[in-house]
C-alpha positions in Angstrom: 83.4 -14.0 -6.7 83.3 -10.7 -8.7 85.9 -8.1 -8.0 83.4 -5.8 -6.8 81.8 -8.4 -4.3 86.1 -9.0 -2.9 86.3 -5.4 -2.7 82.9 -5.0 -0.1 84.4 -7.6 1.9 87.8 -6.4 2.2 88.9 -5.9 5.5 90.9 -2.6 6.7 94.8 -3.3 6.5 95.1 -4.5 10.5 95.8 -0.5 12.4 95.4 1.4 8.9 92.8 3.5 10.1 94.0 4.6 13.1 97.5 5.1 11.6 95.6 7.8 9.3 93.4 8.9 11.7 97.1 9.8 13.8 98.2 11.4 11.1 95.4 13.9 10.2 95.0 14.8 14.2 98.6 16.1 14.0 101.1 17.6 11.0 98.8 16.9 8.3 95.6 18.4 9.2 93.4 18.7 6.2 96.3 17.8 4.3 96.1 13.9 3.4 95.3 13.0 0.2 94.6 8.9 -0.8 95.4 8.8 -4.3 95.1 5.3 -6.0 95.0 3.5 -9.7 91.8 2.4 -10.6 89.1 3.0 -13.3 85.8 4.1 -13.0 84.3 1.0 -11.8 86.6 -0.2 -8.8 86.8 3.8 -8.5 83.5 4.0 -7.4 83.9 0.5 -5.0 86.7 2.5 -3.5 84.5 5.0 -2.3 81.5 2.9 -1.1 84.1 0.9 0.5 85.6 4.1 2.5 82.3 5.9 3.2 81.0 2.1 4.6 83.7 1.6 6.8 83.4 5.1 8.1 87.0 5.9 7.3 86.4 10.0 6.8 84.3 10.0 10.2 87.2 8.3 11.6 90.4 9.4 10.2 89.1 13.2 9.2 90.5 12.8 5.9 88.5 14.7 3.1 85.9 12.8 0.8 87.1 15.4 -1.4 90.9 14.1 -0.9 90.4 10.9 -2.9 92.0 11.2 -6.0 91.9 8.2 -8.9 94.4 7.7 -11.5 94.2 5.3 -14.9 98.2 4.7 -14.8 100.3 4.3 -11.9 102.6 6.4 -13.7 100.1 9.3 -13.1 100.6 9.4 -9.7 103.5 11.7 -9.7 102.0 14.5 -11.6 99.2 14.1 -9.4 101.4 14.5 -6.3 103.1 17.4 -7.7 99.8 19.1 -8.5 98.7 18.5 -5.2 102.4 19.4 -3.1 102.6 16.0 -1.8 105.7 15.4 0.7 105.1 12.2 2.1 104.0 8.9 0.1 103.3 5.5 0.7 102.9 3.3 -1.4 102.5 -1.1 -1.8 104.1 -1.1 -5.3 108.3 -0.3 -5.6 107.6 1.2 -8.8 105.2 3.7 -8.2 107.7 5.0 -5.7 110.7 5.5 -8.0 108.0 7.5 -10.7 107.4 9.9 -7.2 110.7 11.4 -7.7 109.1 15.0 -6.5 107.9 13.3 -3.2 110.6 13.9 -0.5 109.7 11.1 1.9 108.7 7.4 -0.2 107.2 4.7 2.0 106.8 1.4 1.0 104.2 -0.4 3.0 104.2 -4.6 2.4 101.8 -5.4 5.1 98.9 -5.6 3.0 100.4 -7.9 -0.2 98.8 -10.9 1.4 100.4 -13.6 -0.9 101.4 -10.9 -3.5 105.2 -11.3 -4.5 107.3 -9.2 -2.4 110.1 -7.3 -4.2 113.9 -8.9 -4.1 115.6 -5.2 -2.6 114.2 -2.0 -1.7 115.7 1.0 -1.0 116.6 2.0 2.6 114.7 5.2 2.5 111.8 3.2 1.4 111.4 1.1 4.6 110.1 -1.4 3.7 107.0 -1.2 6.9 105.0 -4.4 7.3 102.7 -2.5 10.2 101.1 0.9 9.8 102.1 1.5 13.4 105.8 1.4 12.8 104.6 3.2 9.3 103.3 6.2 11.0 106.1 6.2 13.6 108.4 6.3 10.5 106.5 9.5 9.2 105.9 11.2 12.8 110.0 10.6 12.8 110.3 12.3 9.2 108.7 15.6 10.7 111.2 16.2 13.5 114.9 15.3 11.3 113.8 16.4 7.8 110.3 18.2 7.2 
């Protein structure tokens, strides 16, 4: 199977959507920006994948809002450019390069049989369900934002 035939049949991380789709109803508006590593190629998957699965109709995030990176190390700038406040991520070490981003999430519910780190950080979670994920960020808004 080619990369590009996994990535069509990749299901939605189980709640995901909705999780978004909570998100942009309420504090972040307009404001939610998906912002990934890829190159040109699985760049372009990503987008087919999102506009087939209907995830701007459903979530209201932005086509425009999709930002693609060559290094995960680019992230951060990207975040800064774009004011980011709240992050989440499935990799620990794009996290500690967000050191601008006020509120880090890592999210491990998605690593399928991907090695899980030893330790994380409190403040990063970790979250195994976008549920709990979003109730995390939801939480962040009333203490700290």
């Amino acid at each position: 199977m080619t990369p590009g035939t996994r990535l069509r049949a990749t299901p939605a991380i189980v709640r995901a959507i909705e999780g978004v789709a909570a998100l942009c109803a309420g504090p972040f508006e307009g404001r939610v920006h998906i912002v990934s590593k890829a190159g040109p190629k699985i760049a372009a998957l990503t987008r087919e994948w999102l506009a087939r699965t209907k995830f701007f109709d459903i979530t209201g995030v932005s086509a425009s809002n999709v930002w693609f990176v060559r290094k995960r190390v680019d992230k951060g700038p990207l975040c800064d450019e774009l004011g980011v406040s709240h992050f989440v991520d499935d990799r620990l070490d794009v996290l500690g390069h967000l050191t601008s981003v006020a509120h880090r999430y890592l999210f491990l519910g998605g690593l399928g049989q991907n090695p899980r780190p030893s330790s994380v950080p409190k403040e990063y979670g970790p979250f195994e369900r976008w549920p709990d994920l979003a109730a995390a960020i939801h939480h962040s808004l009333k203490t700290n934002f």
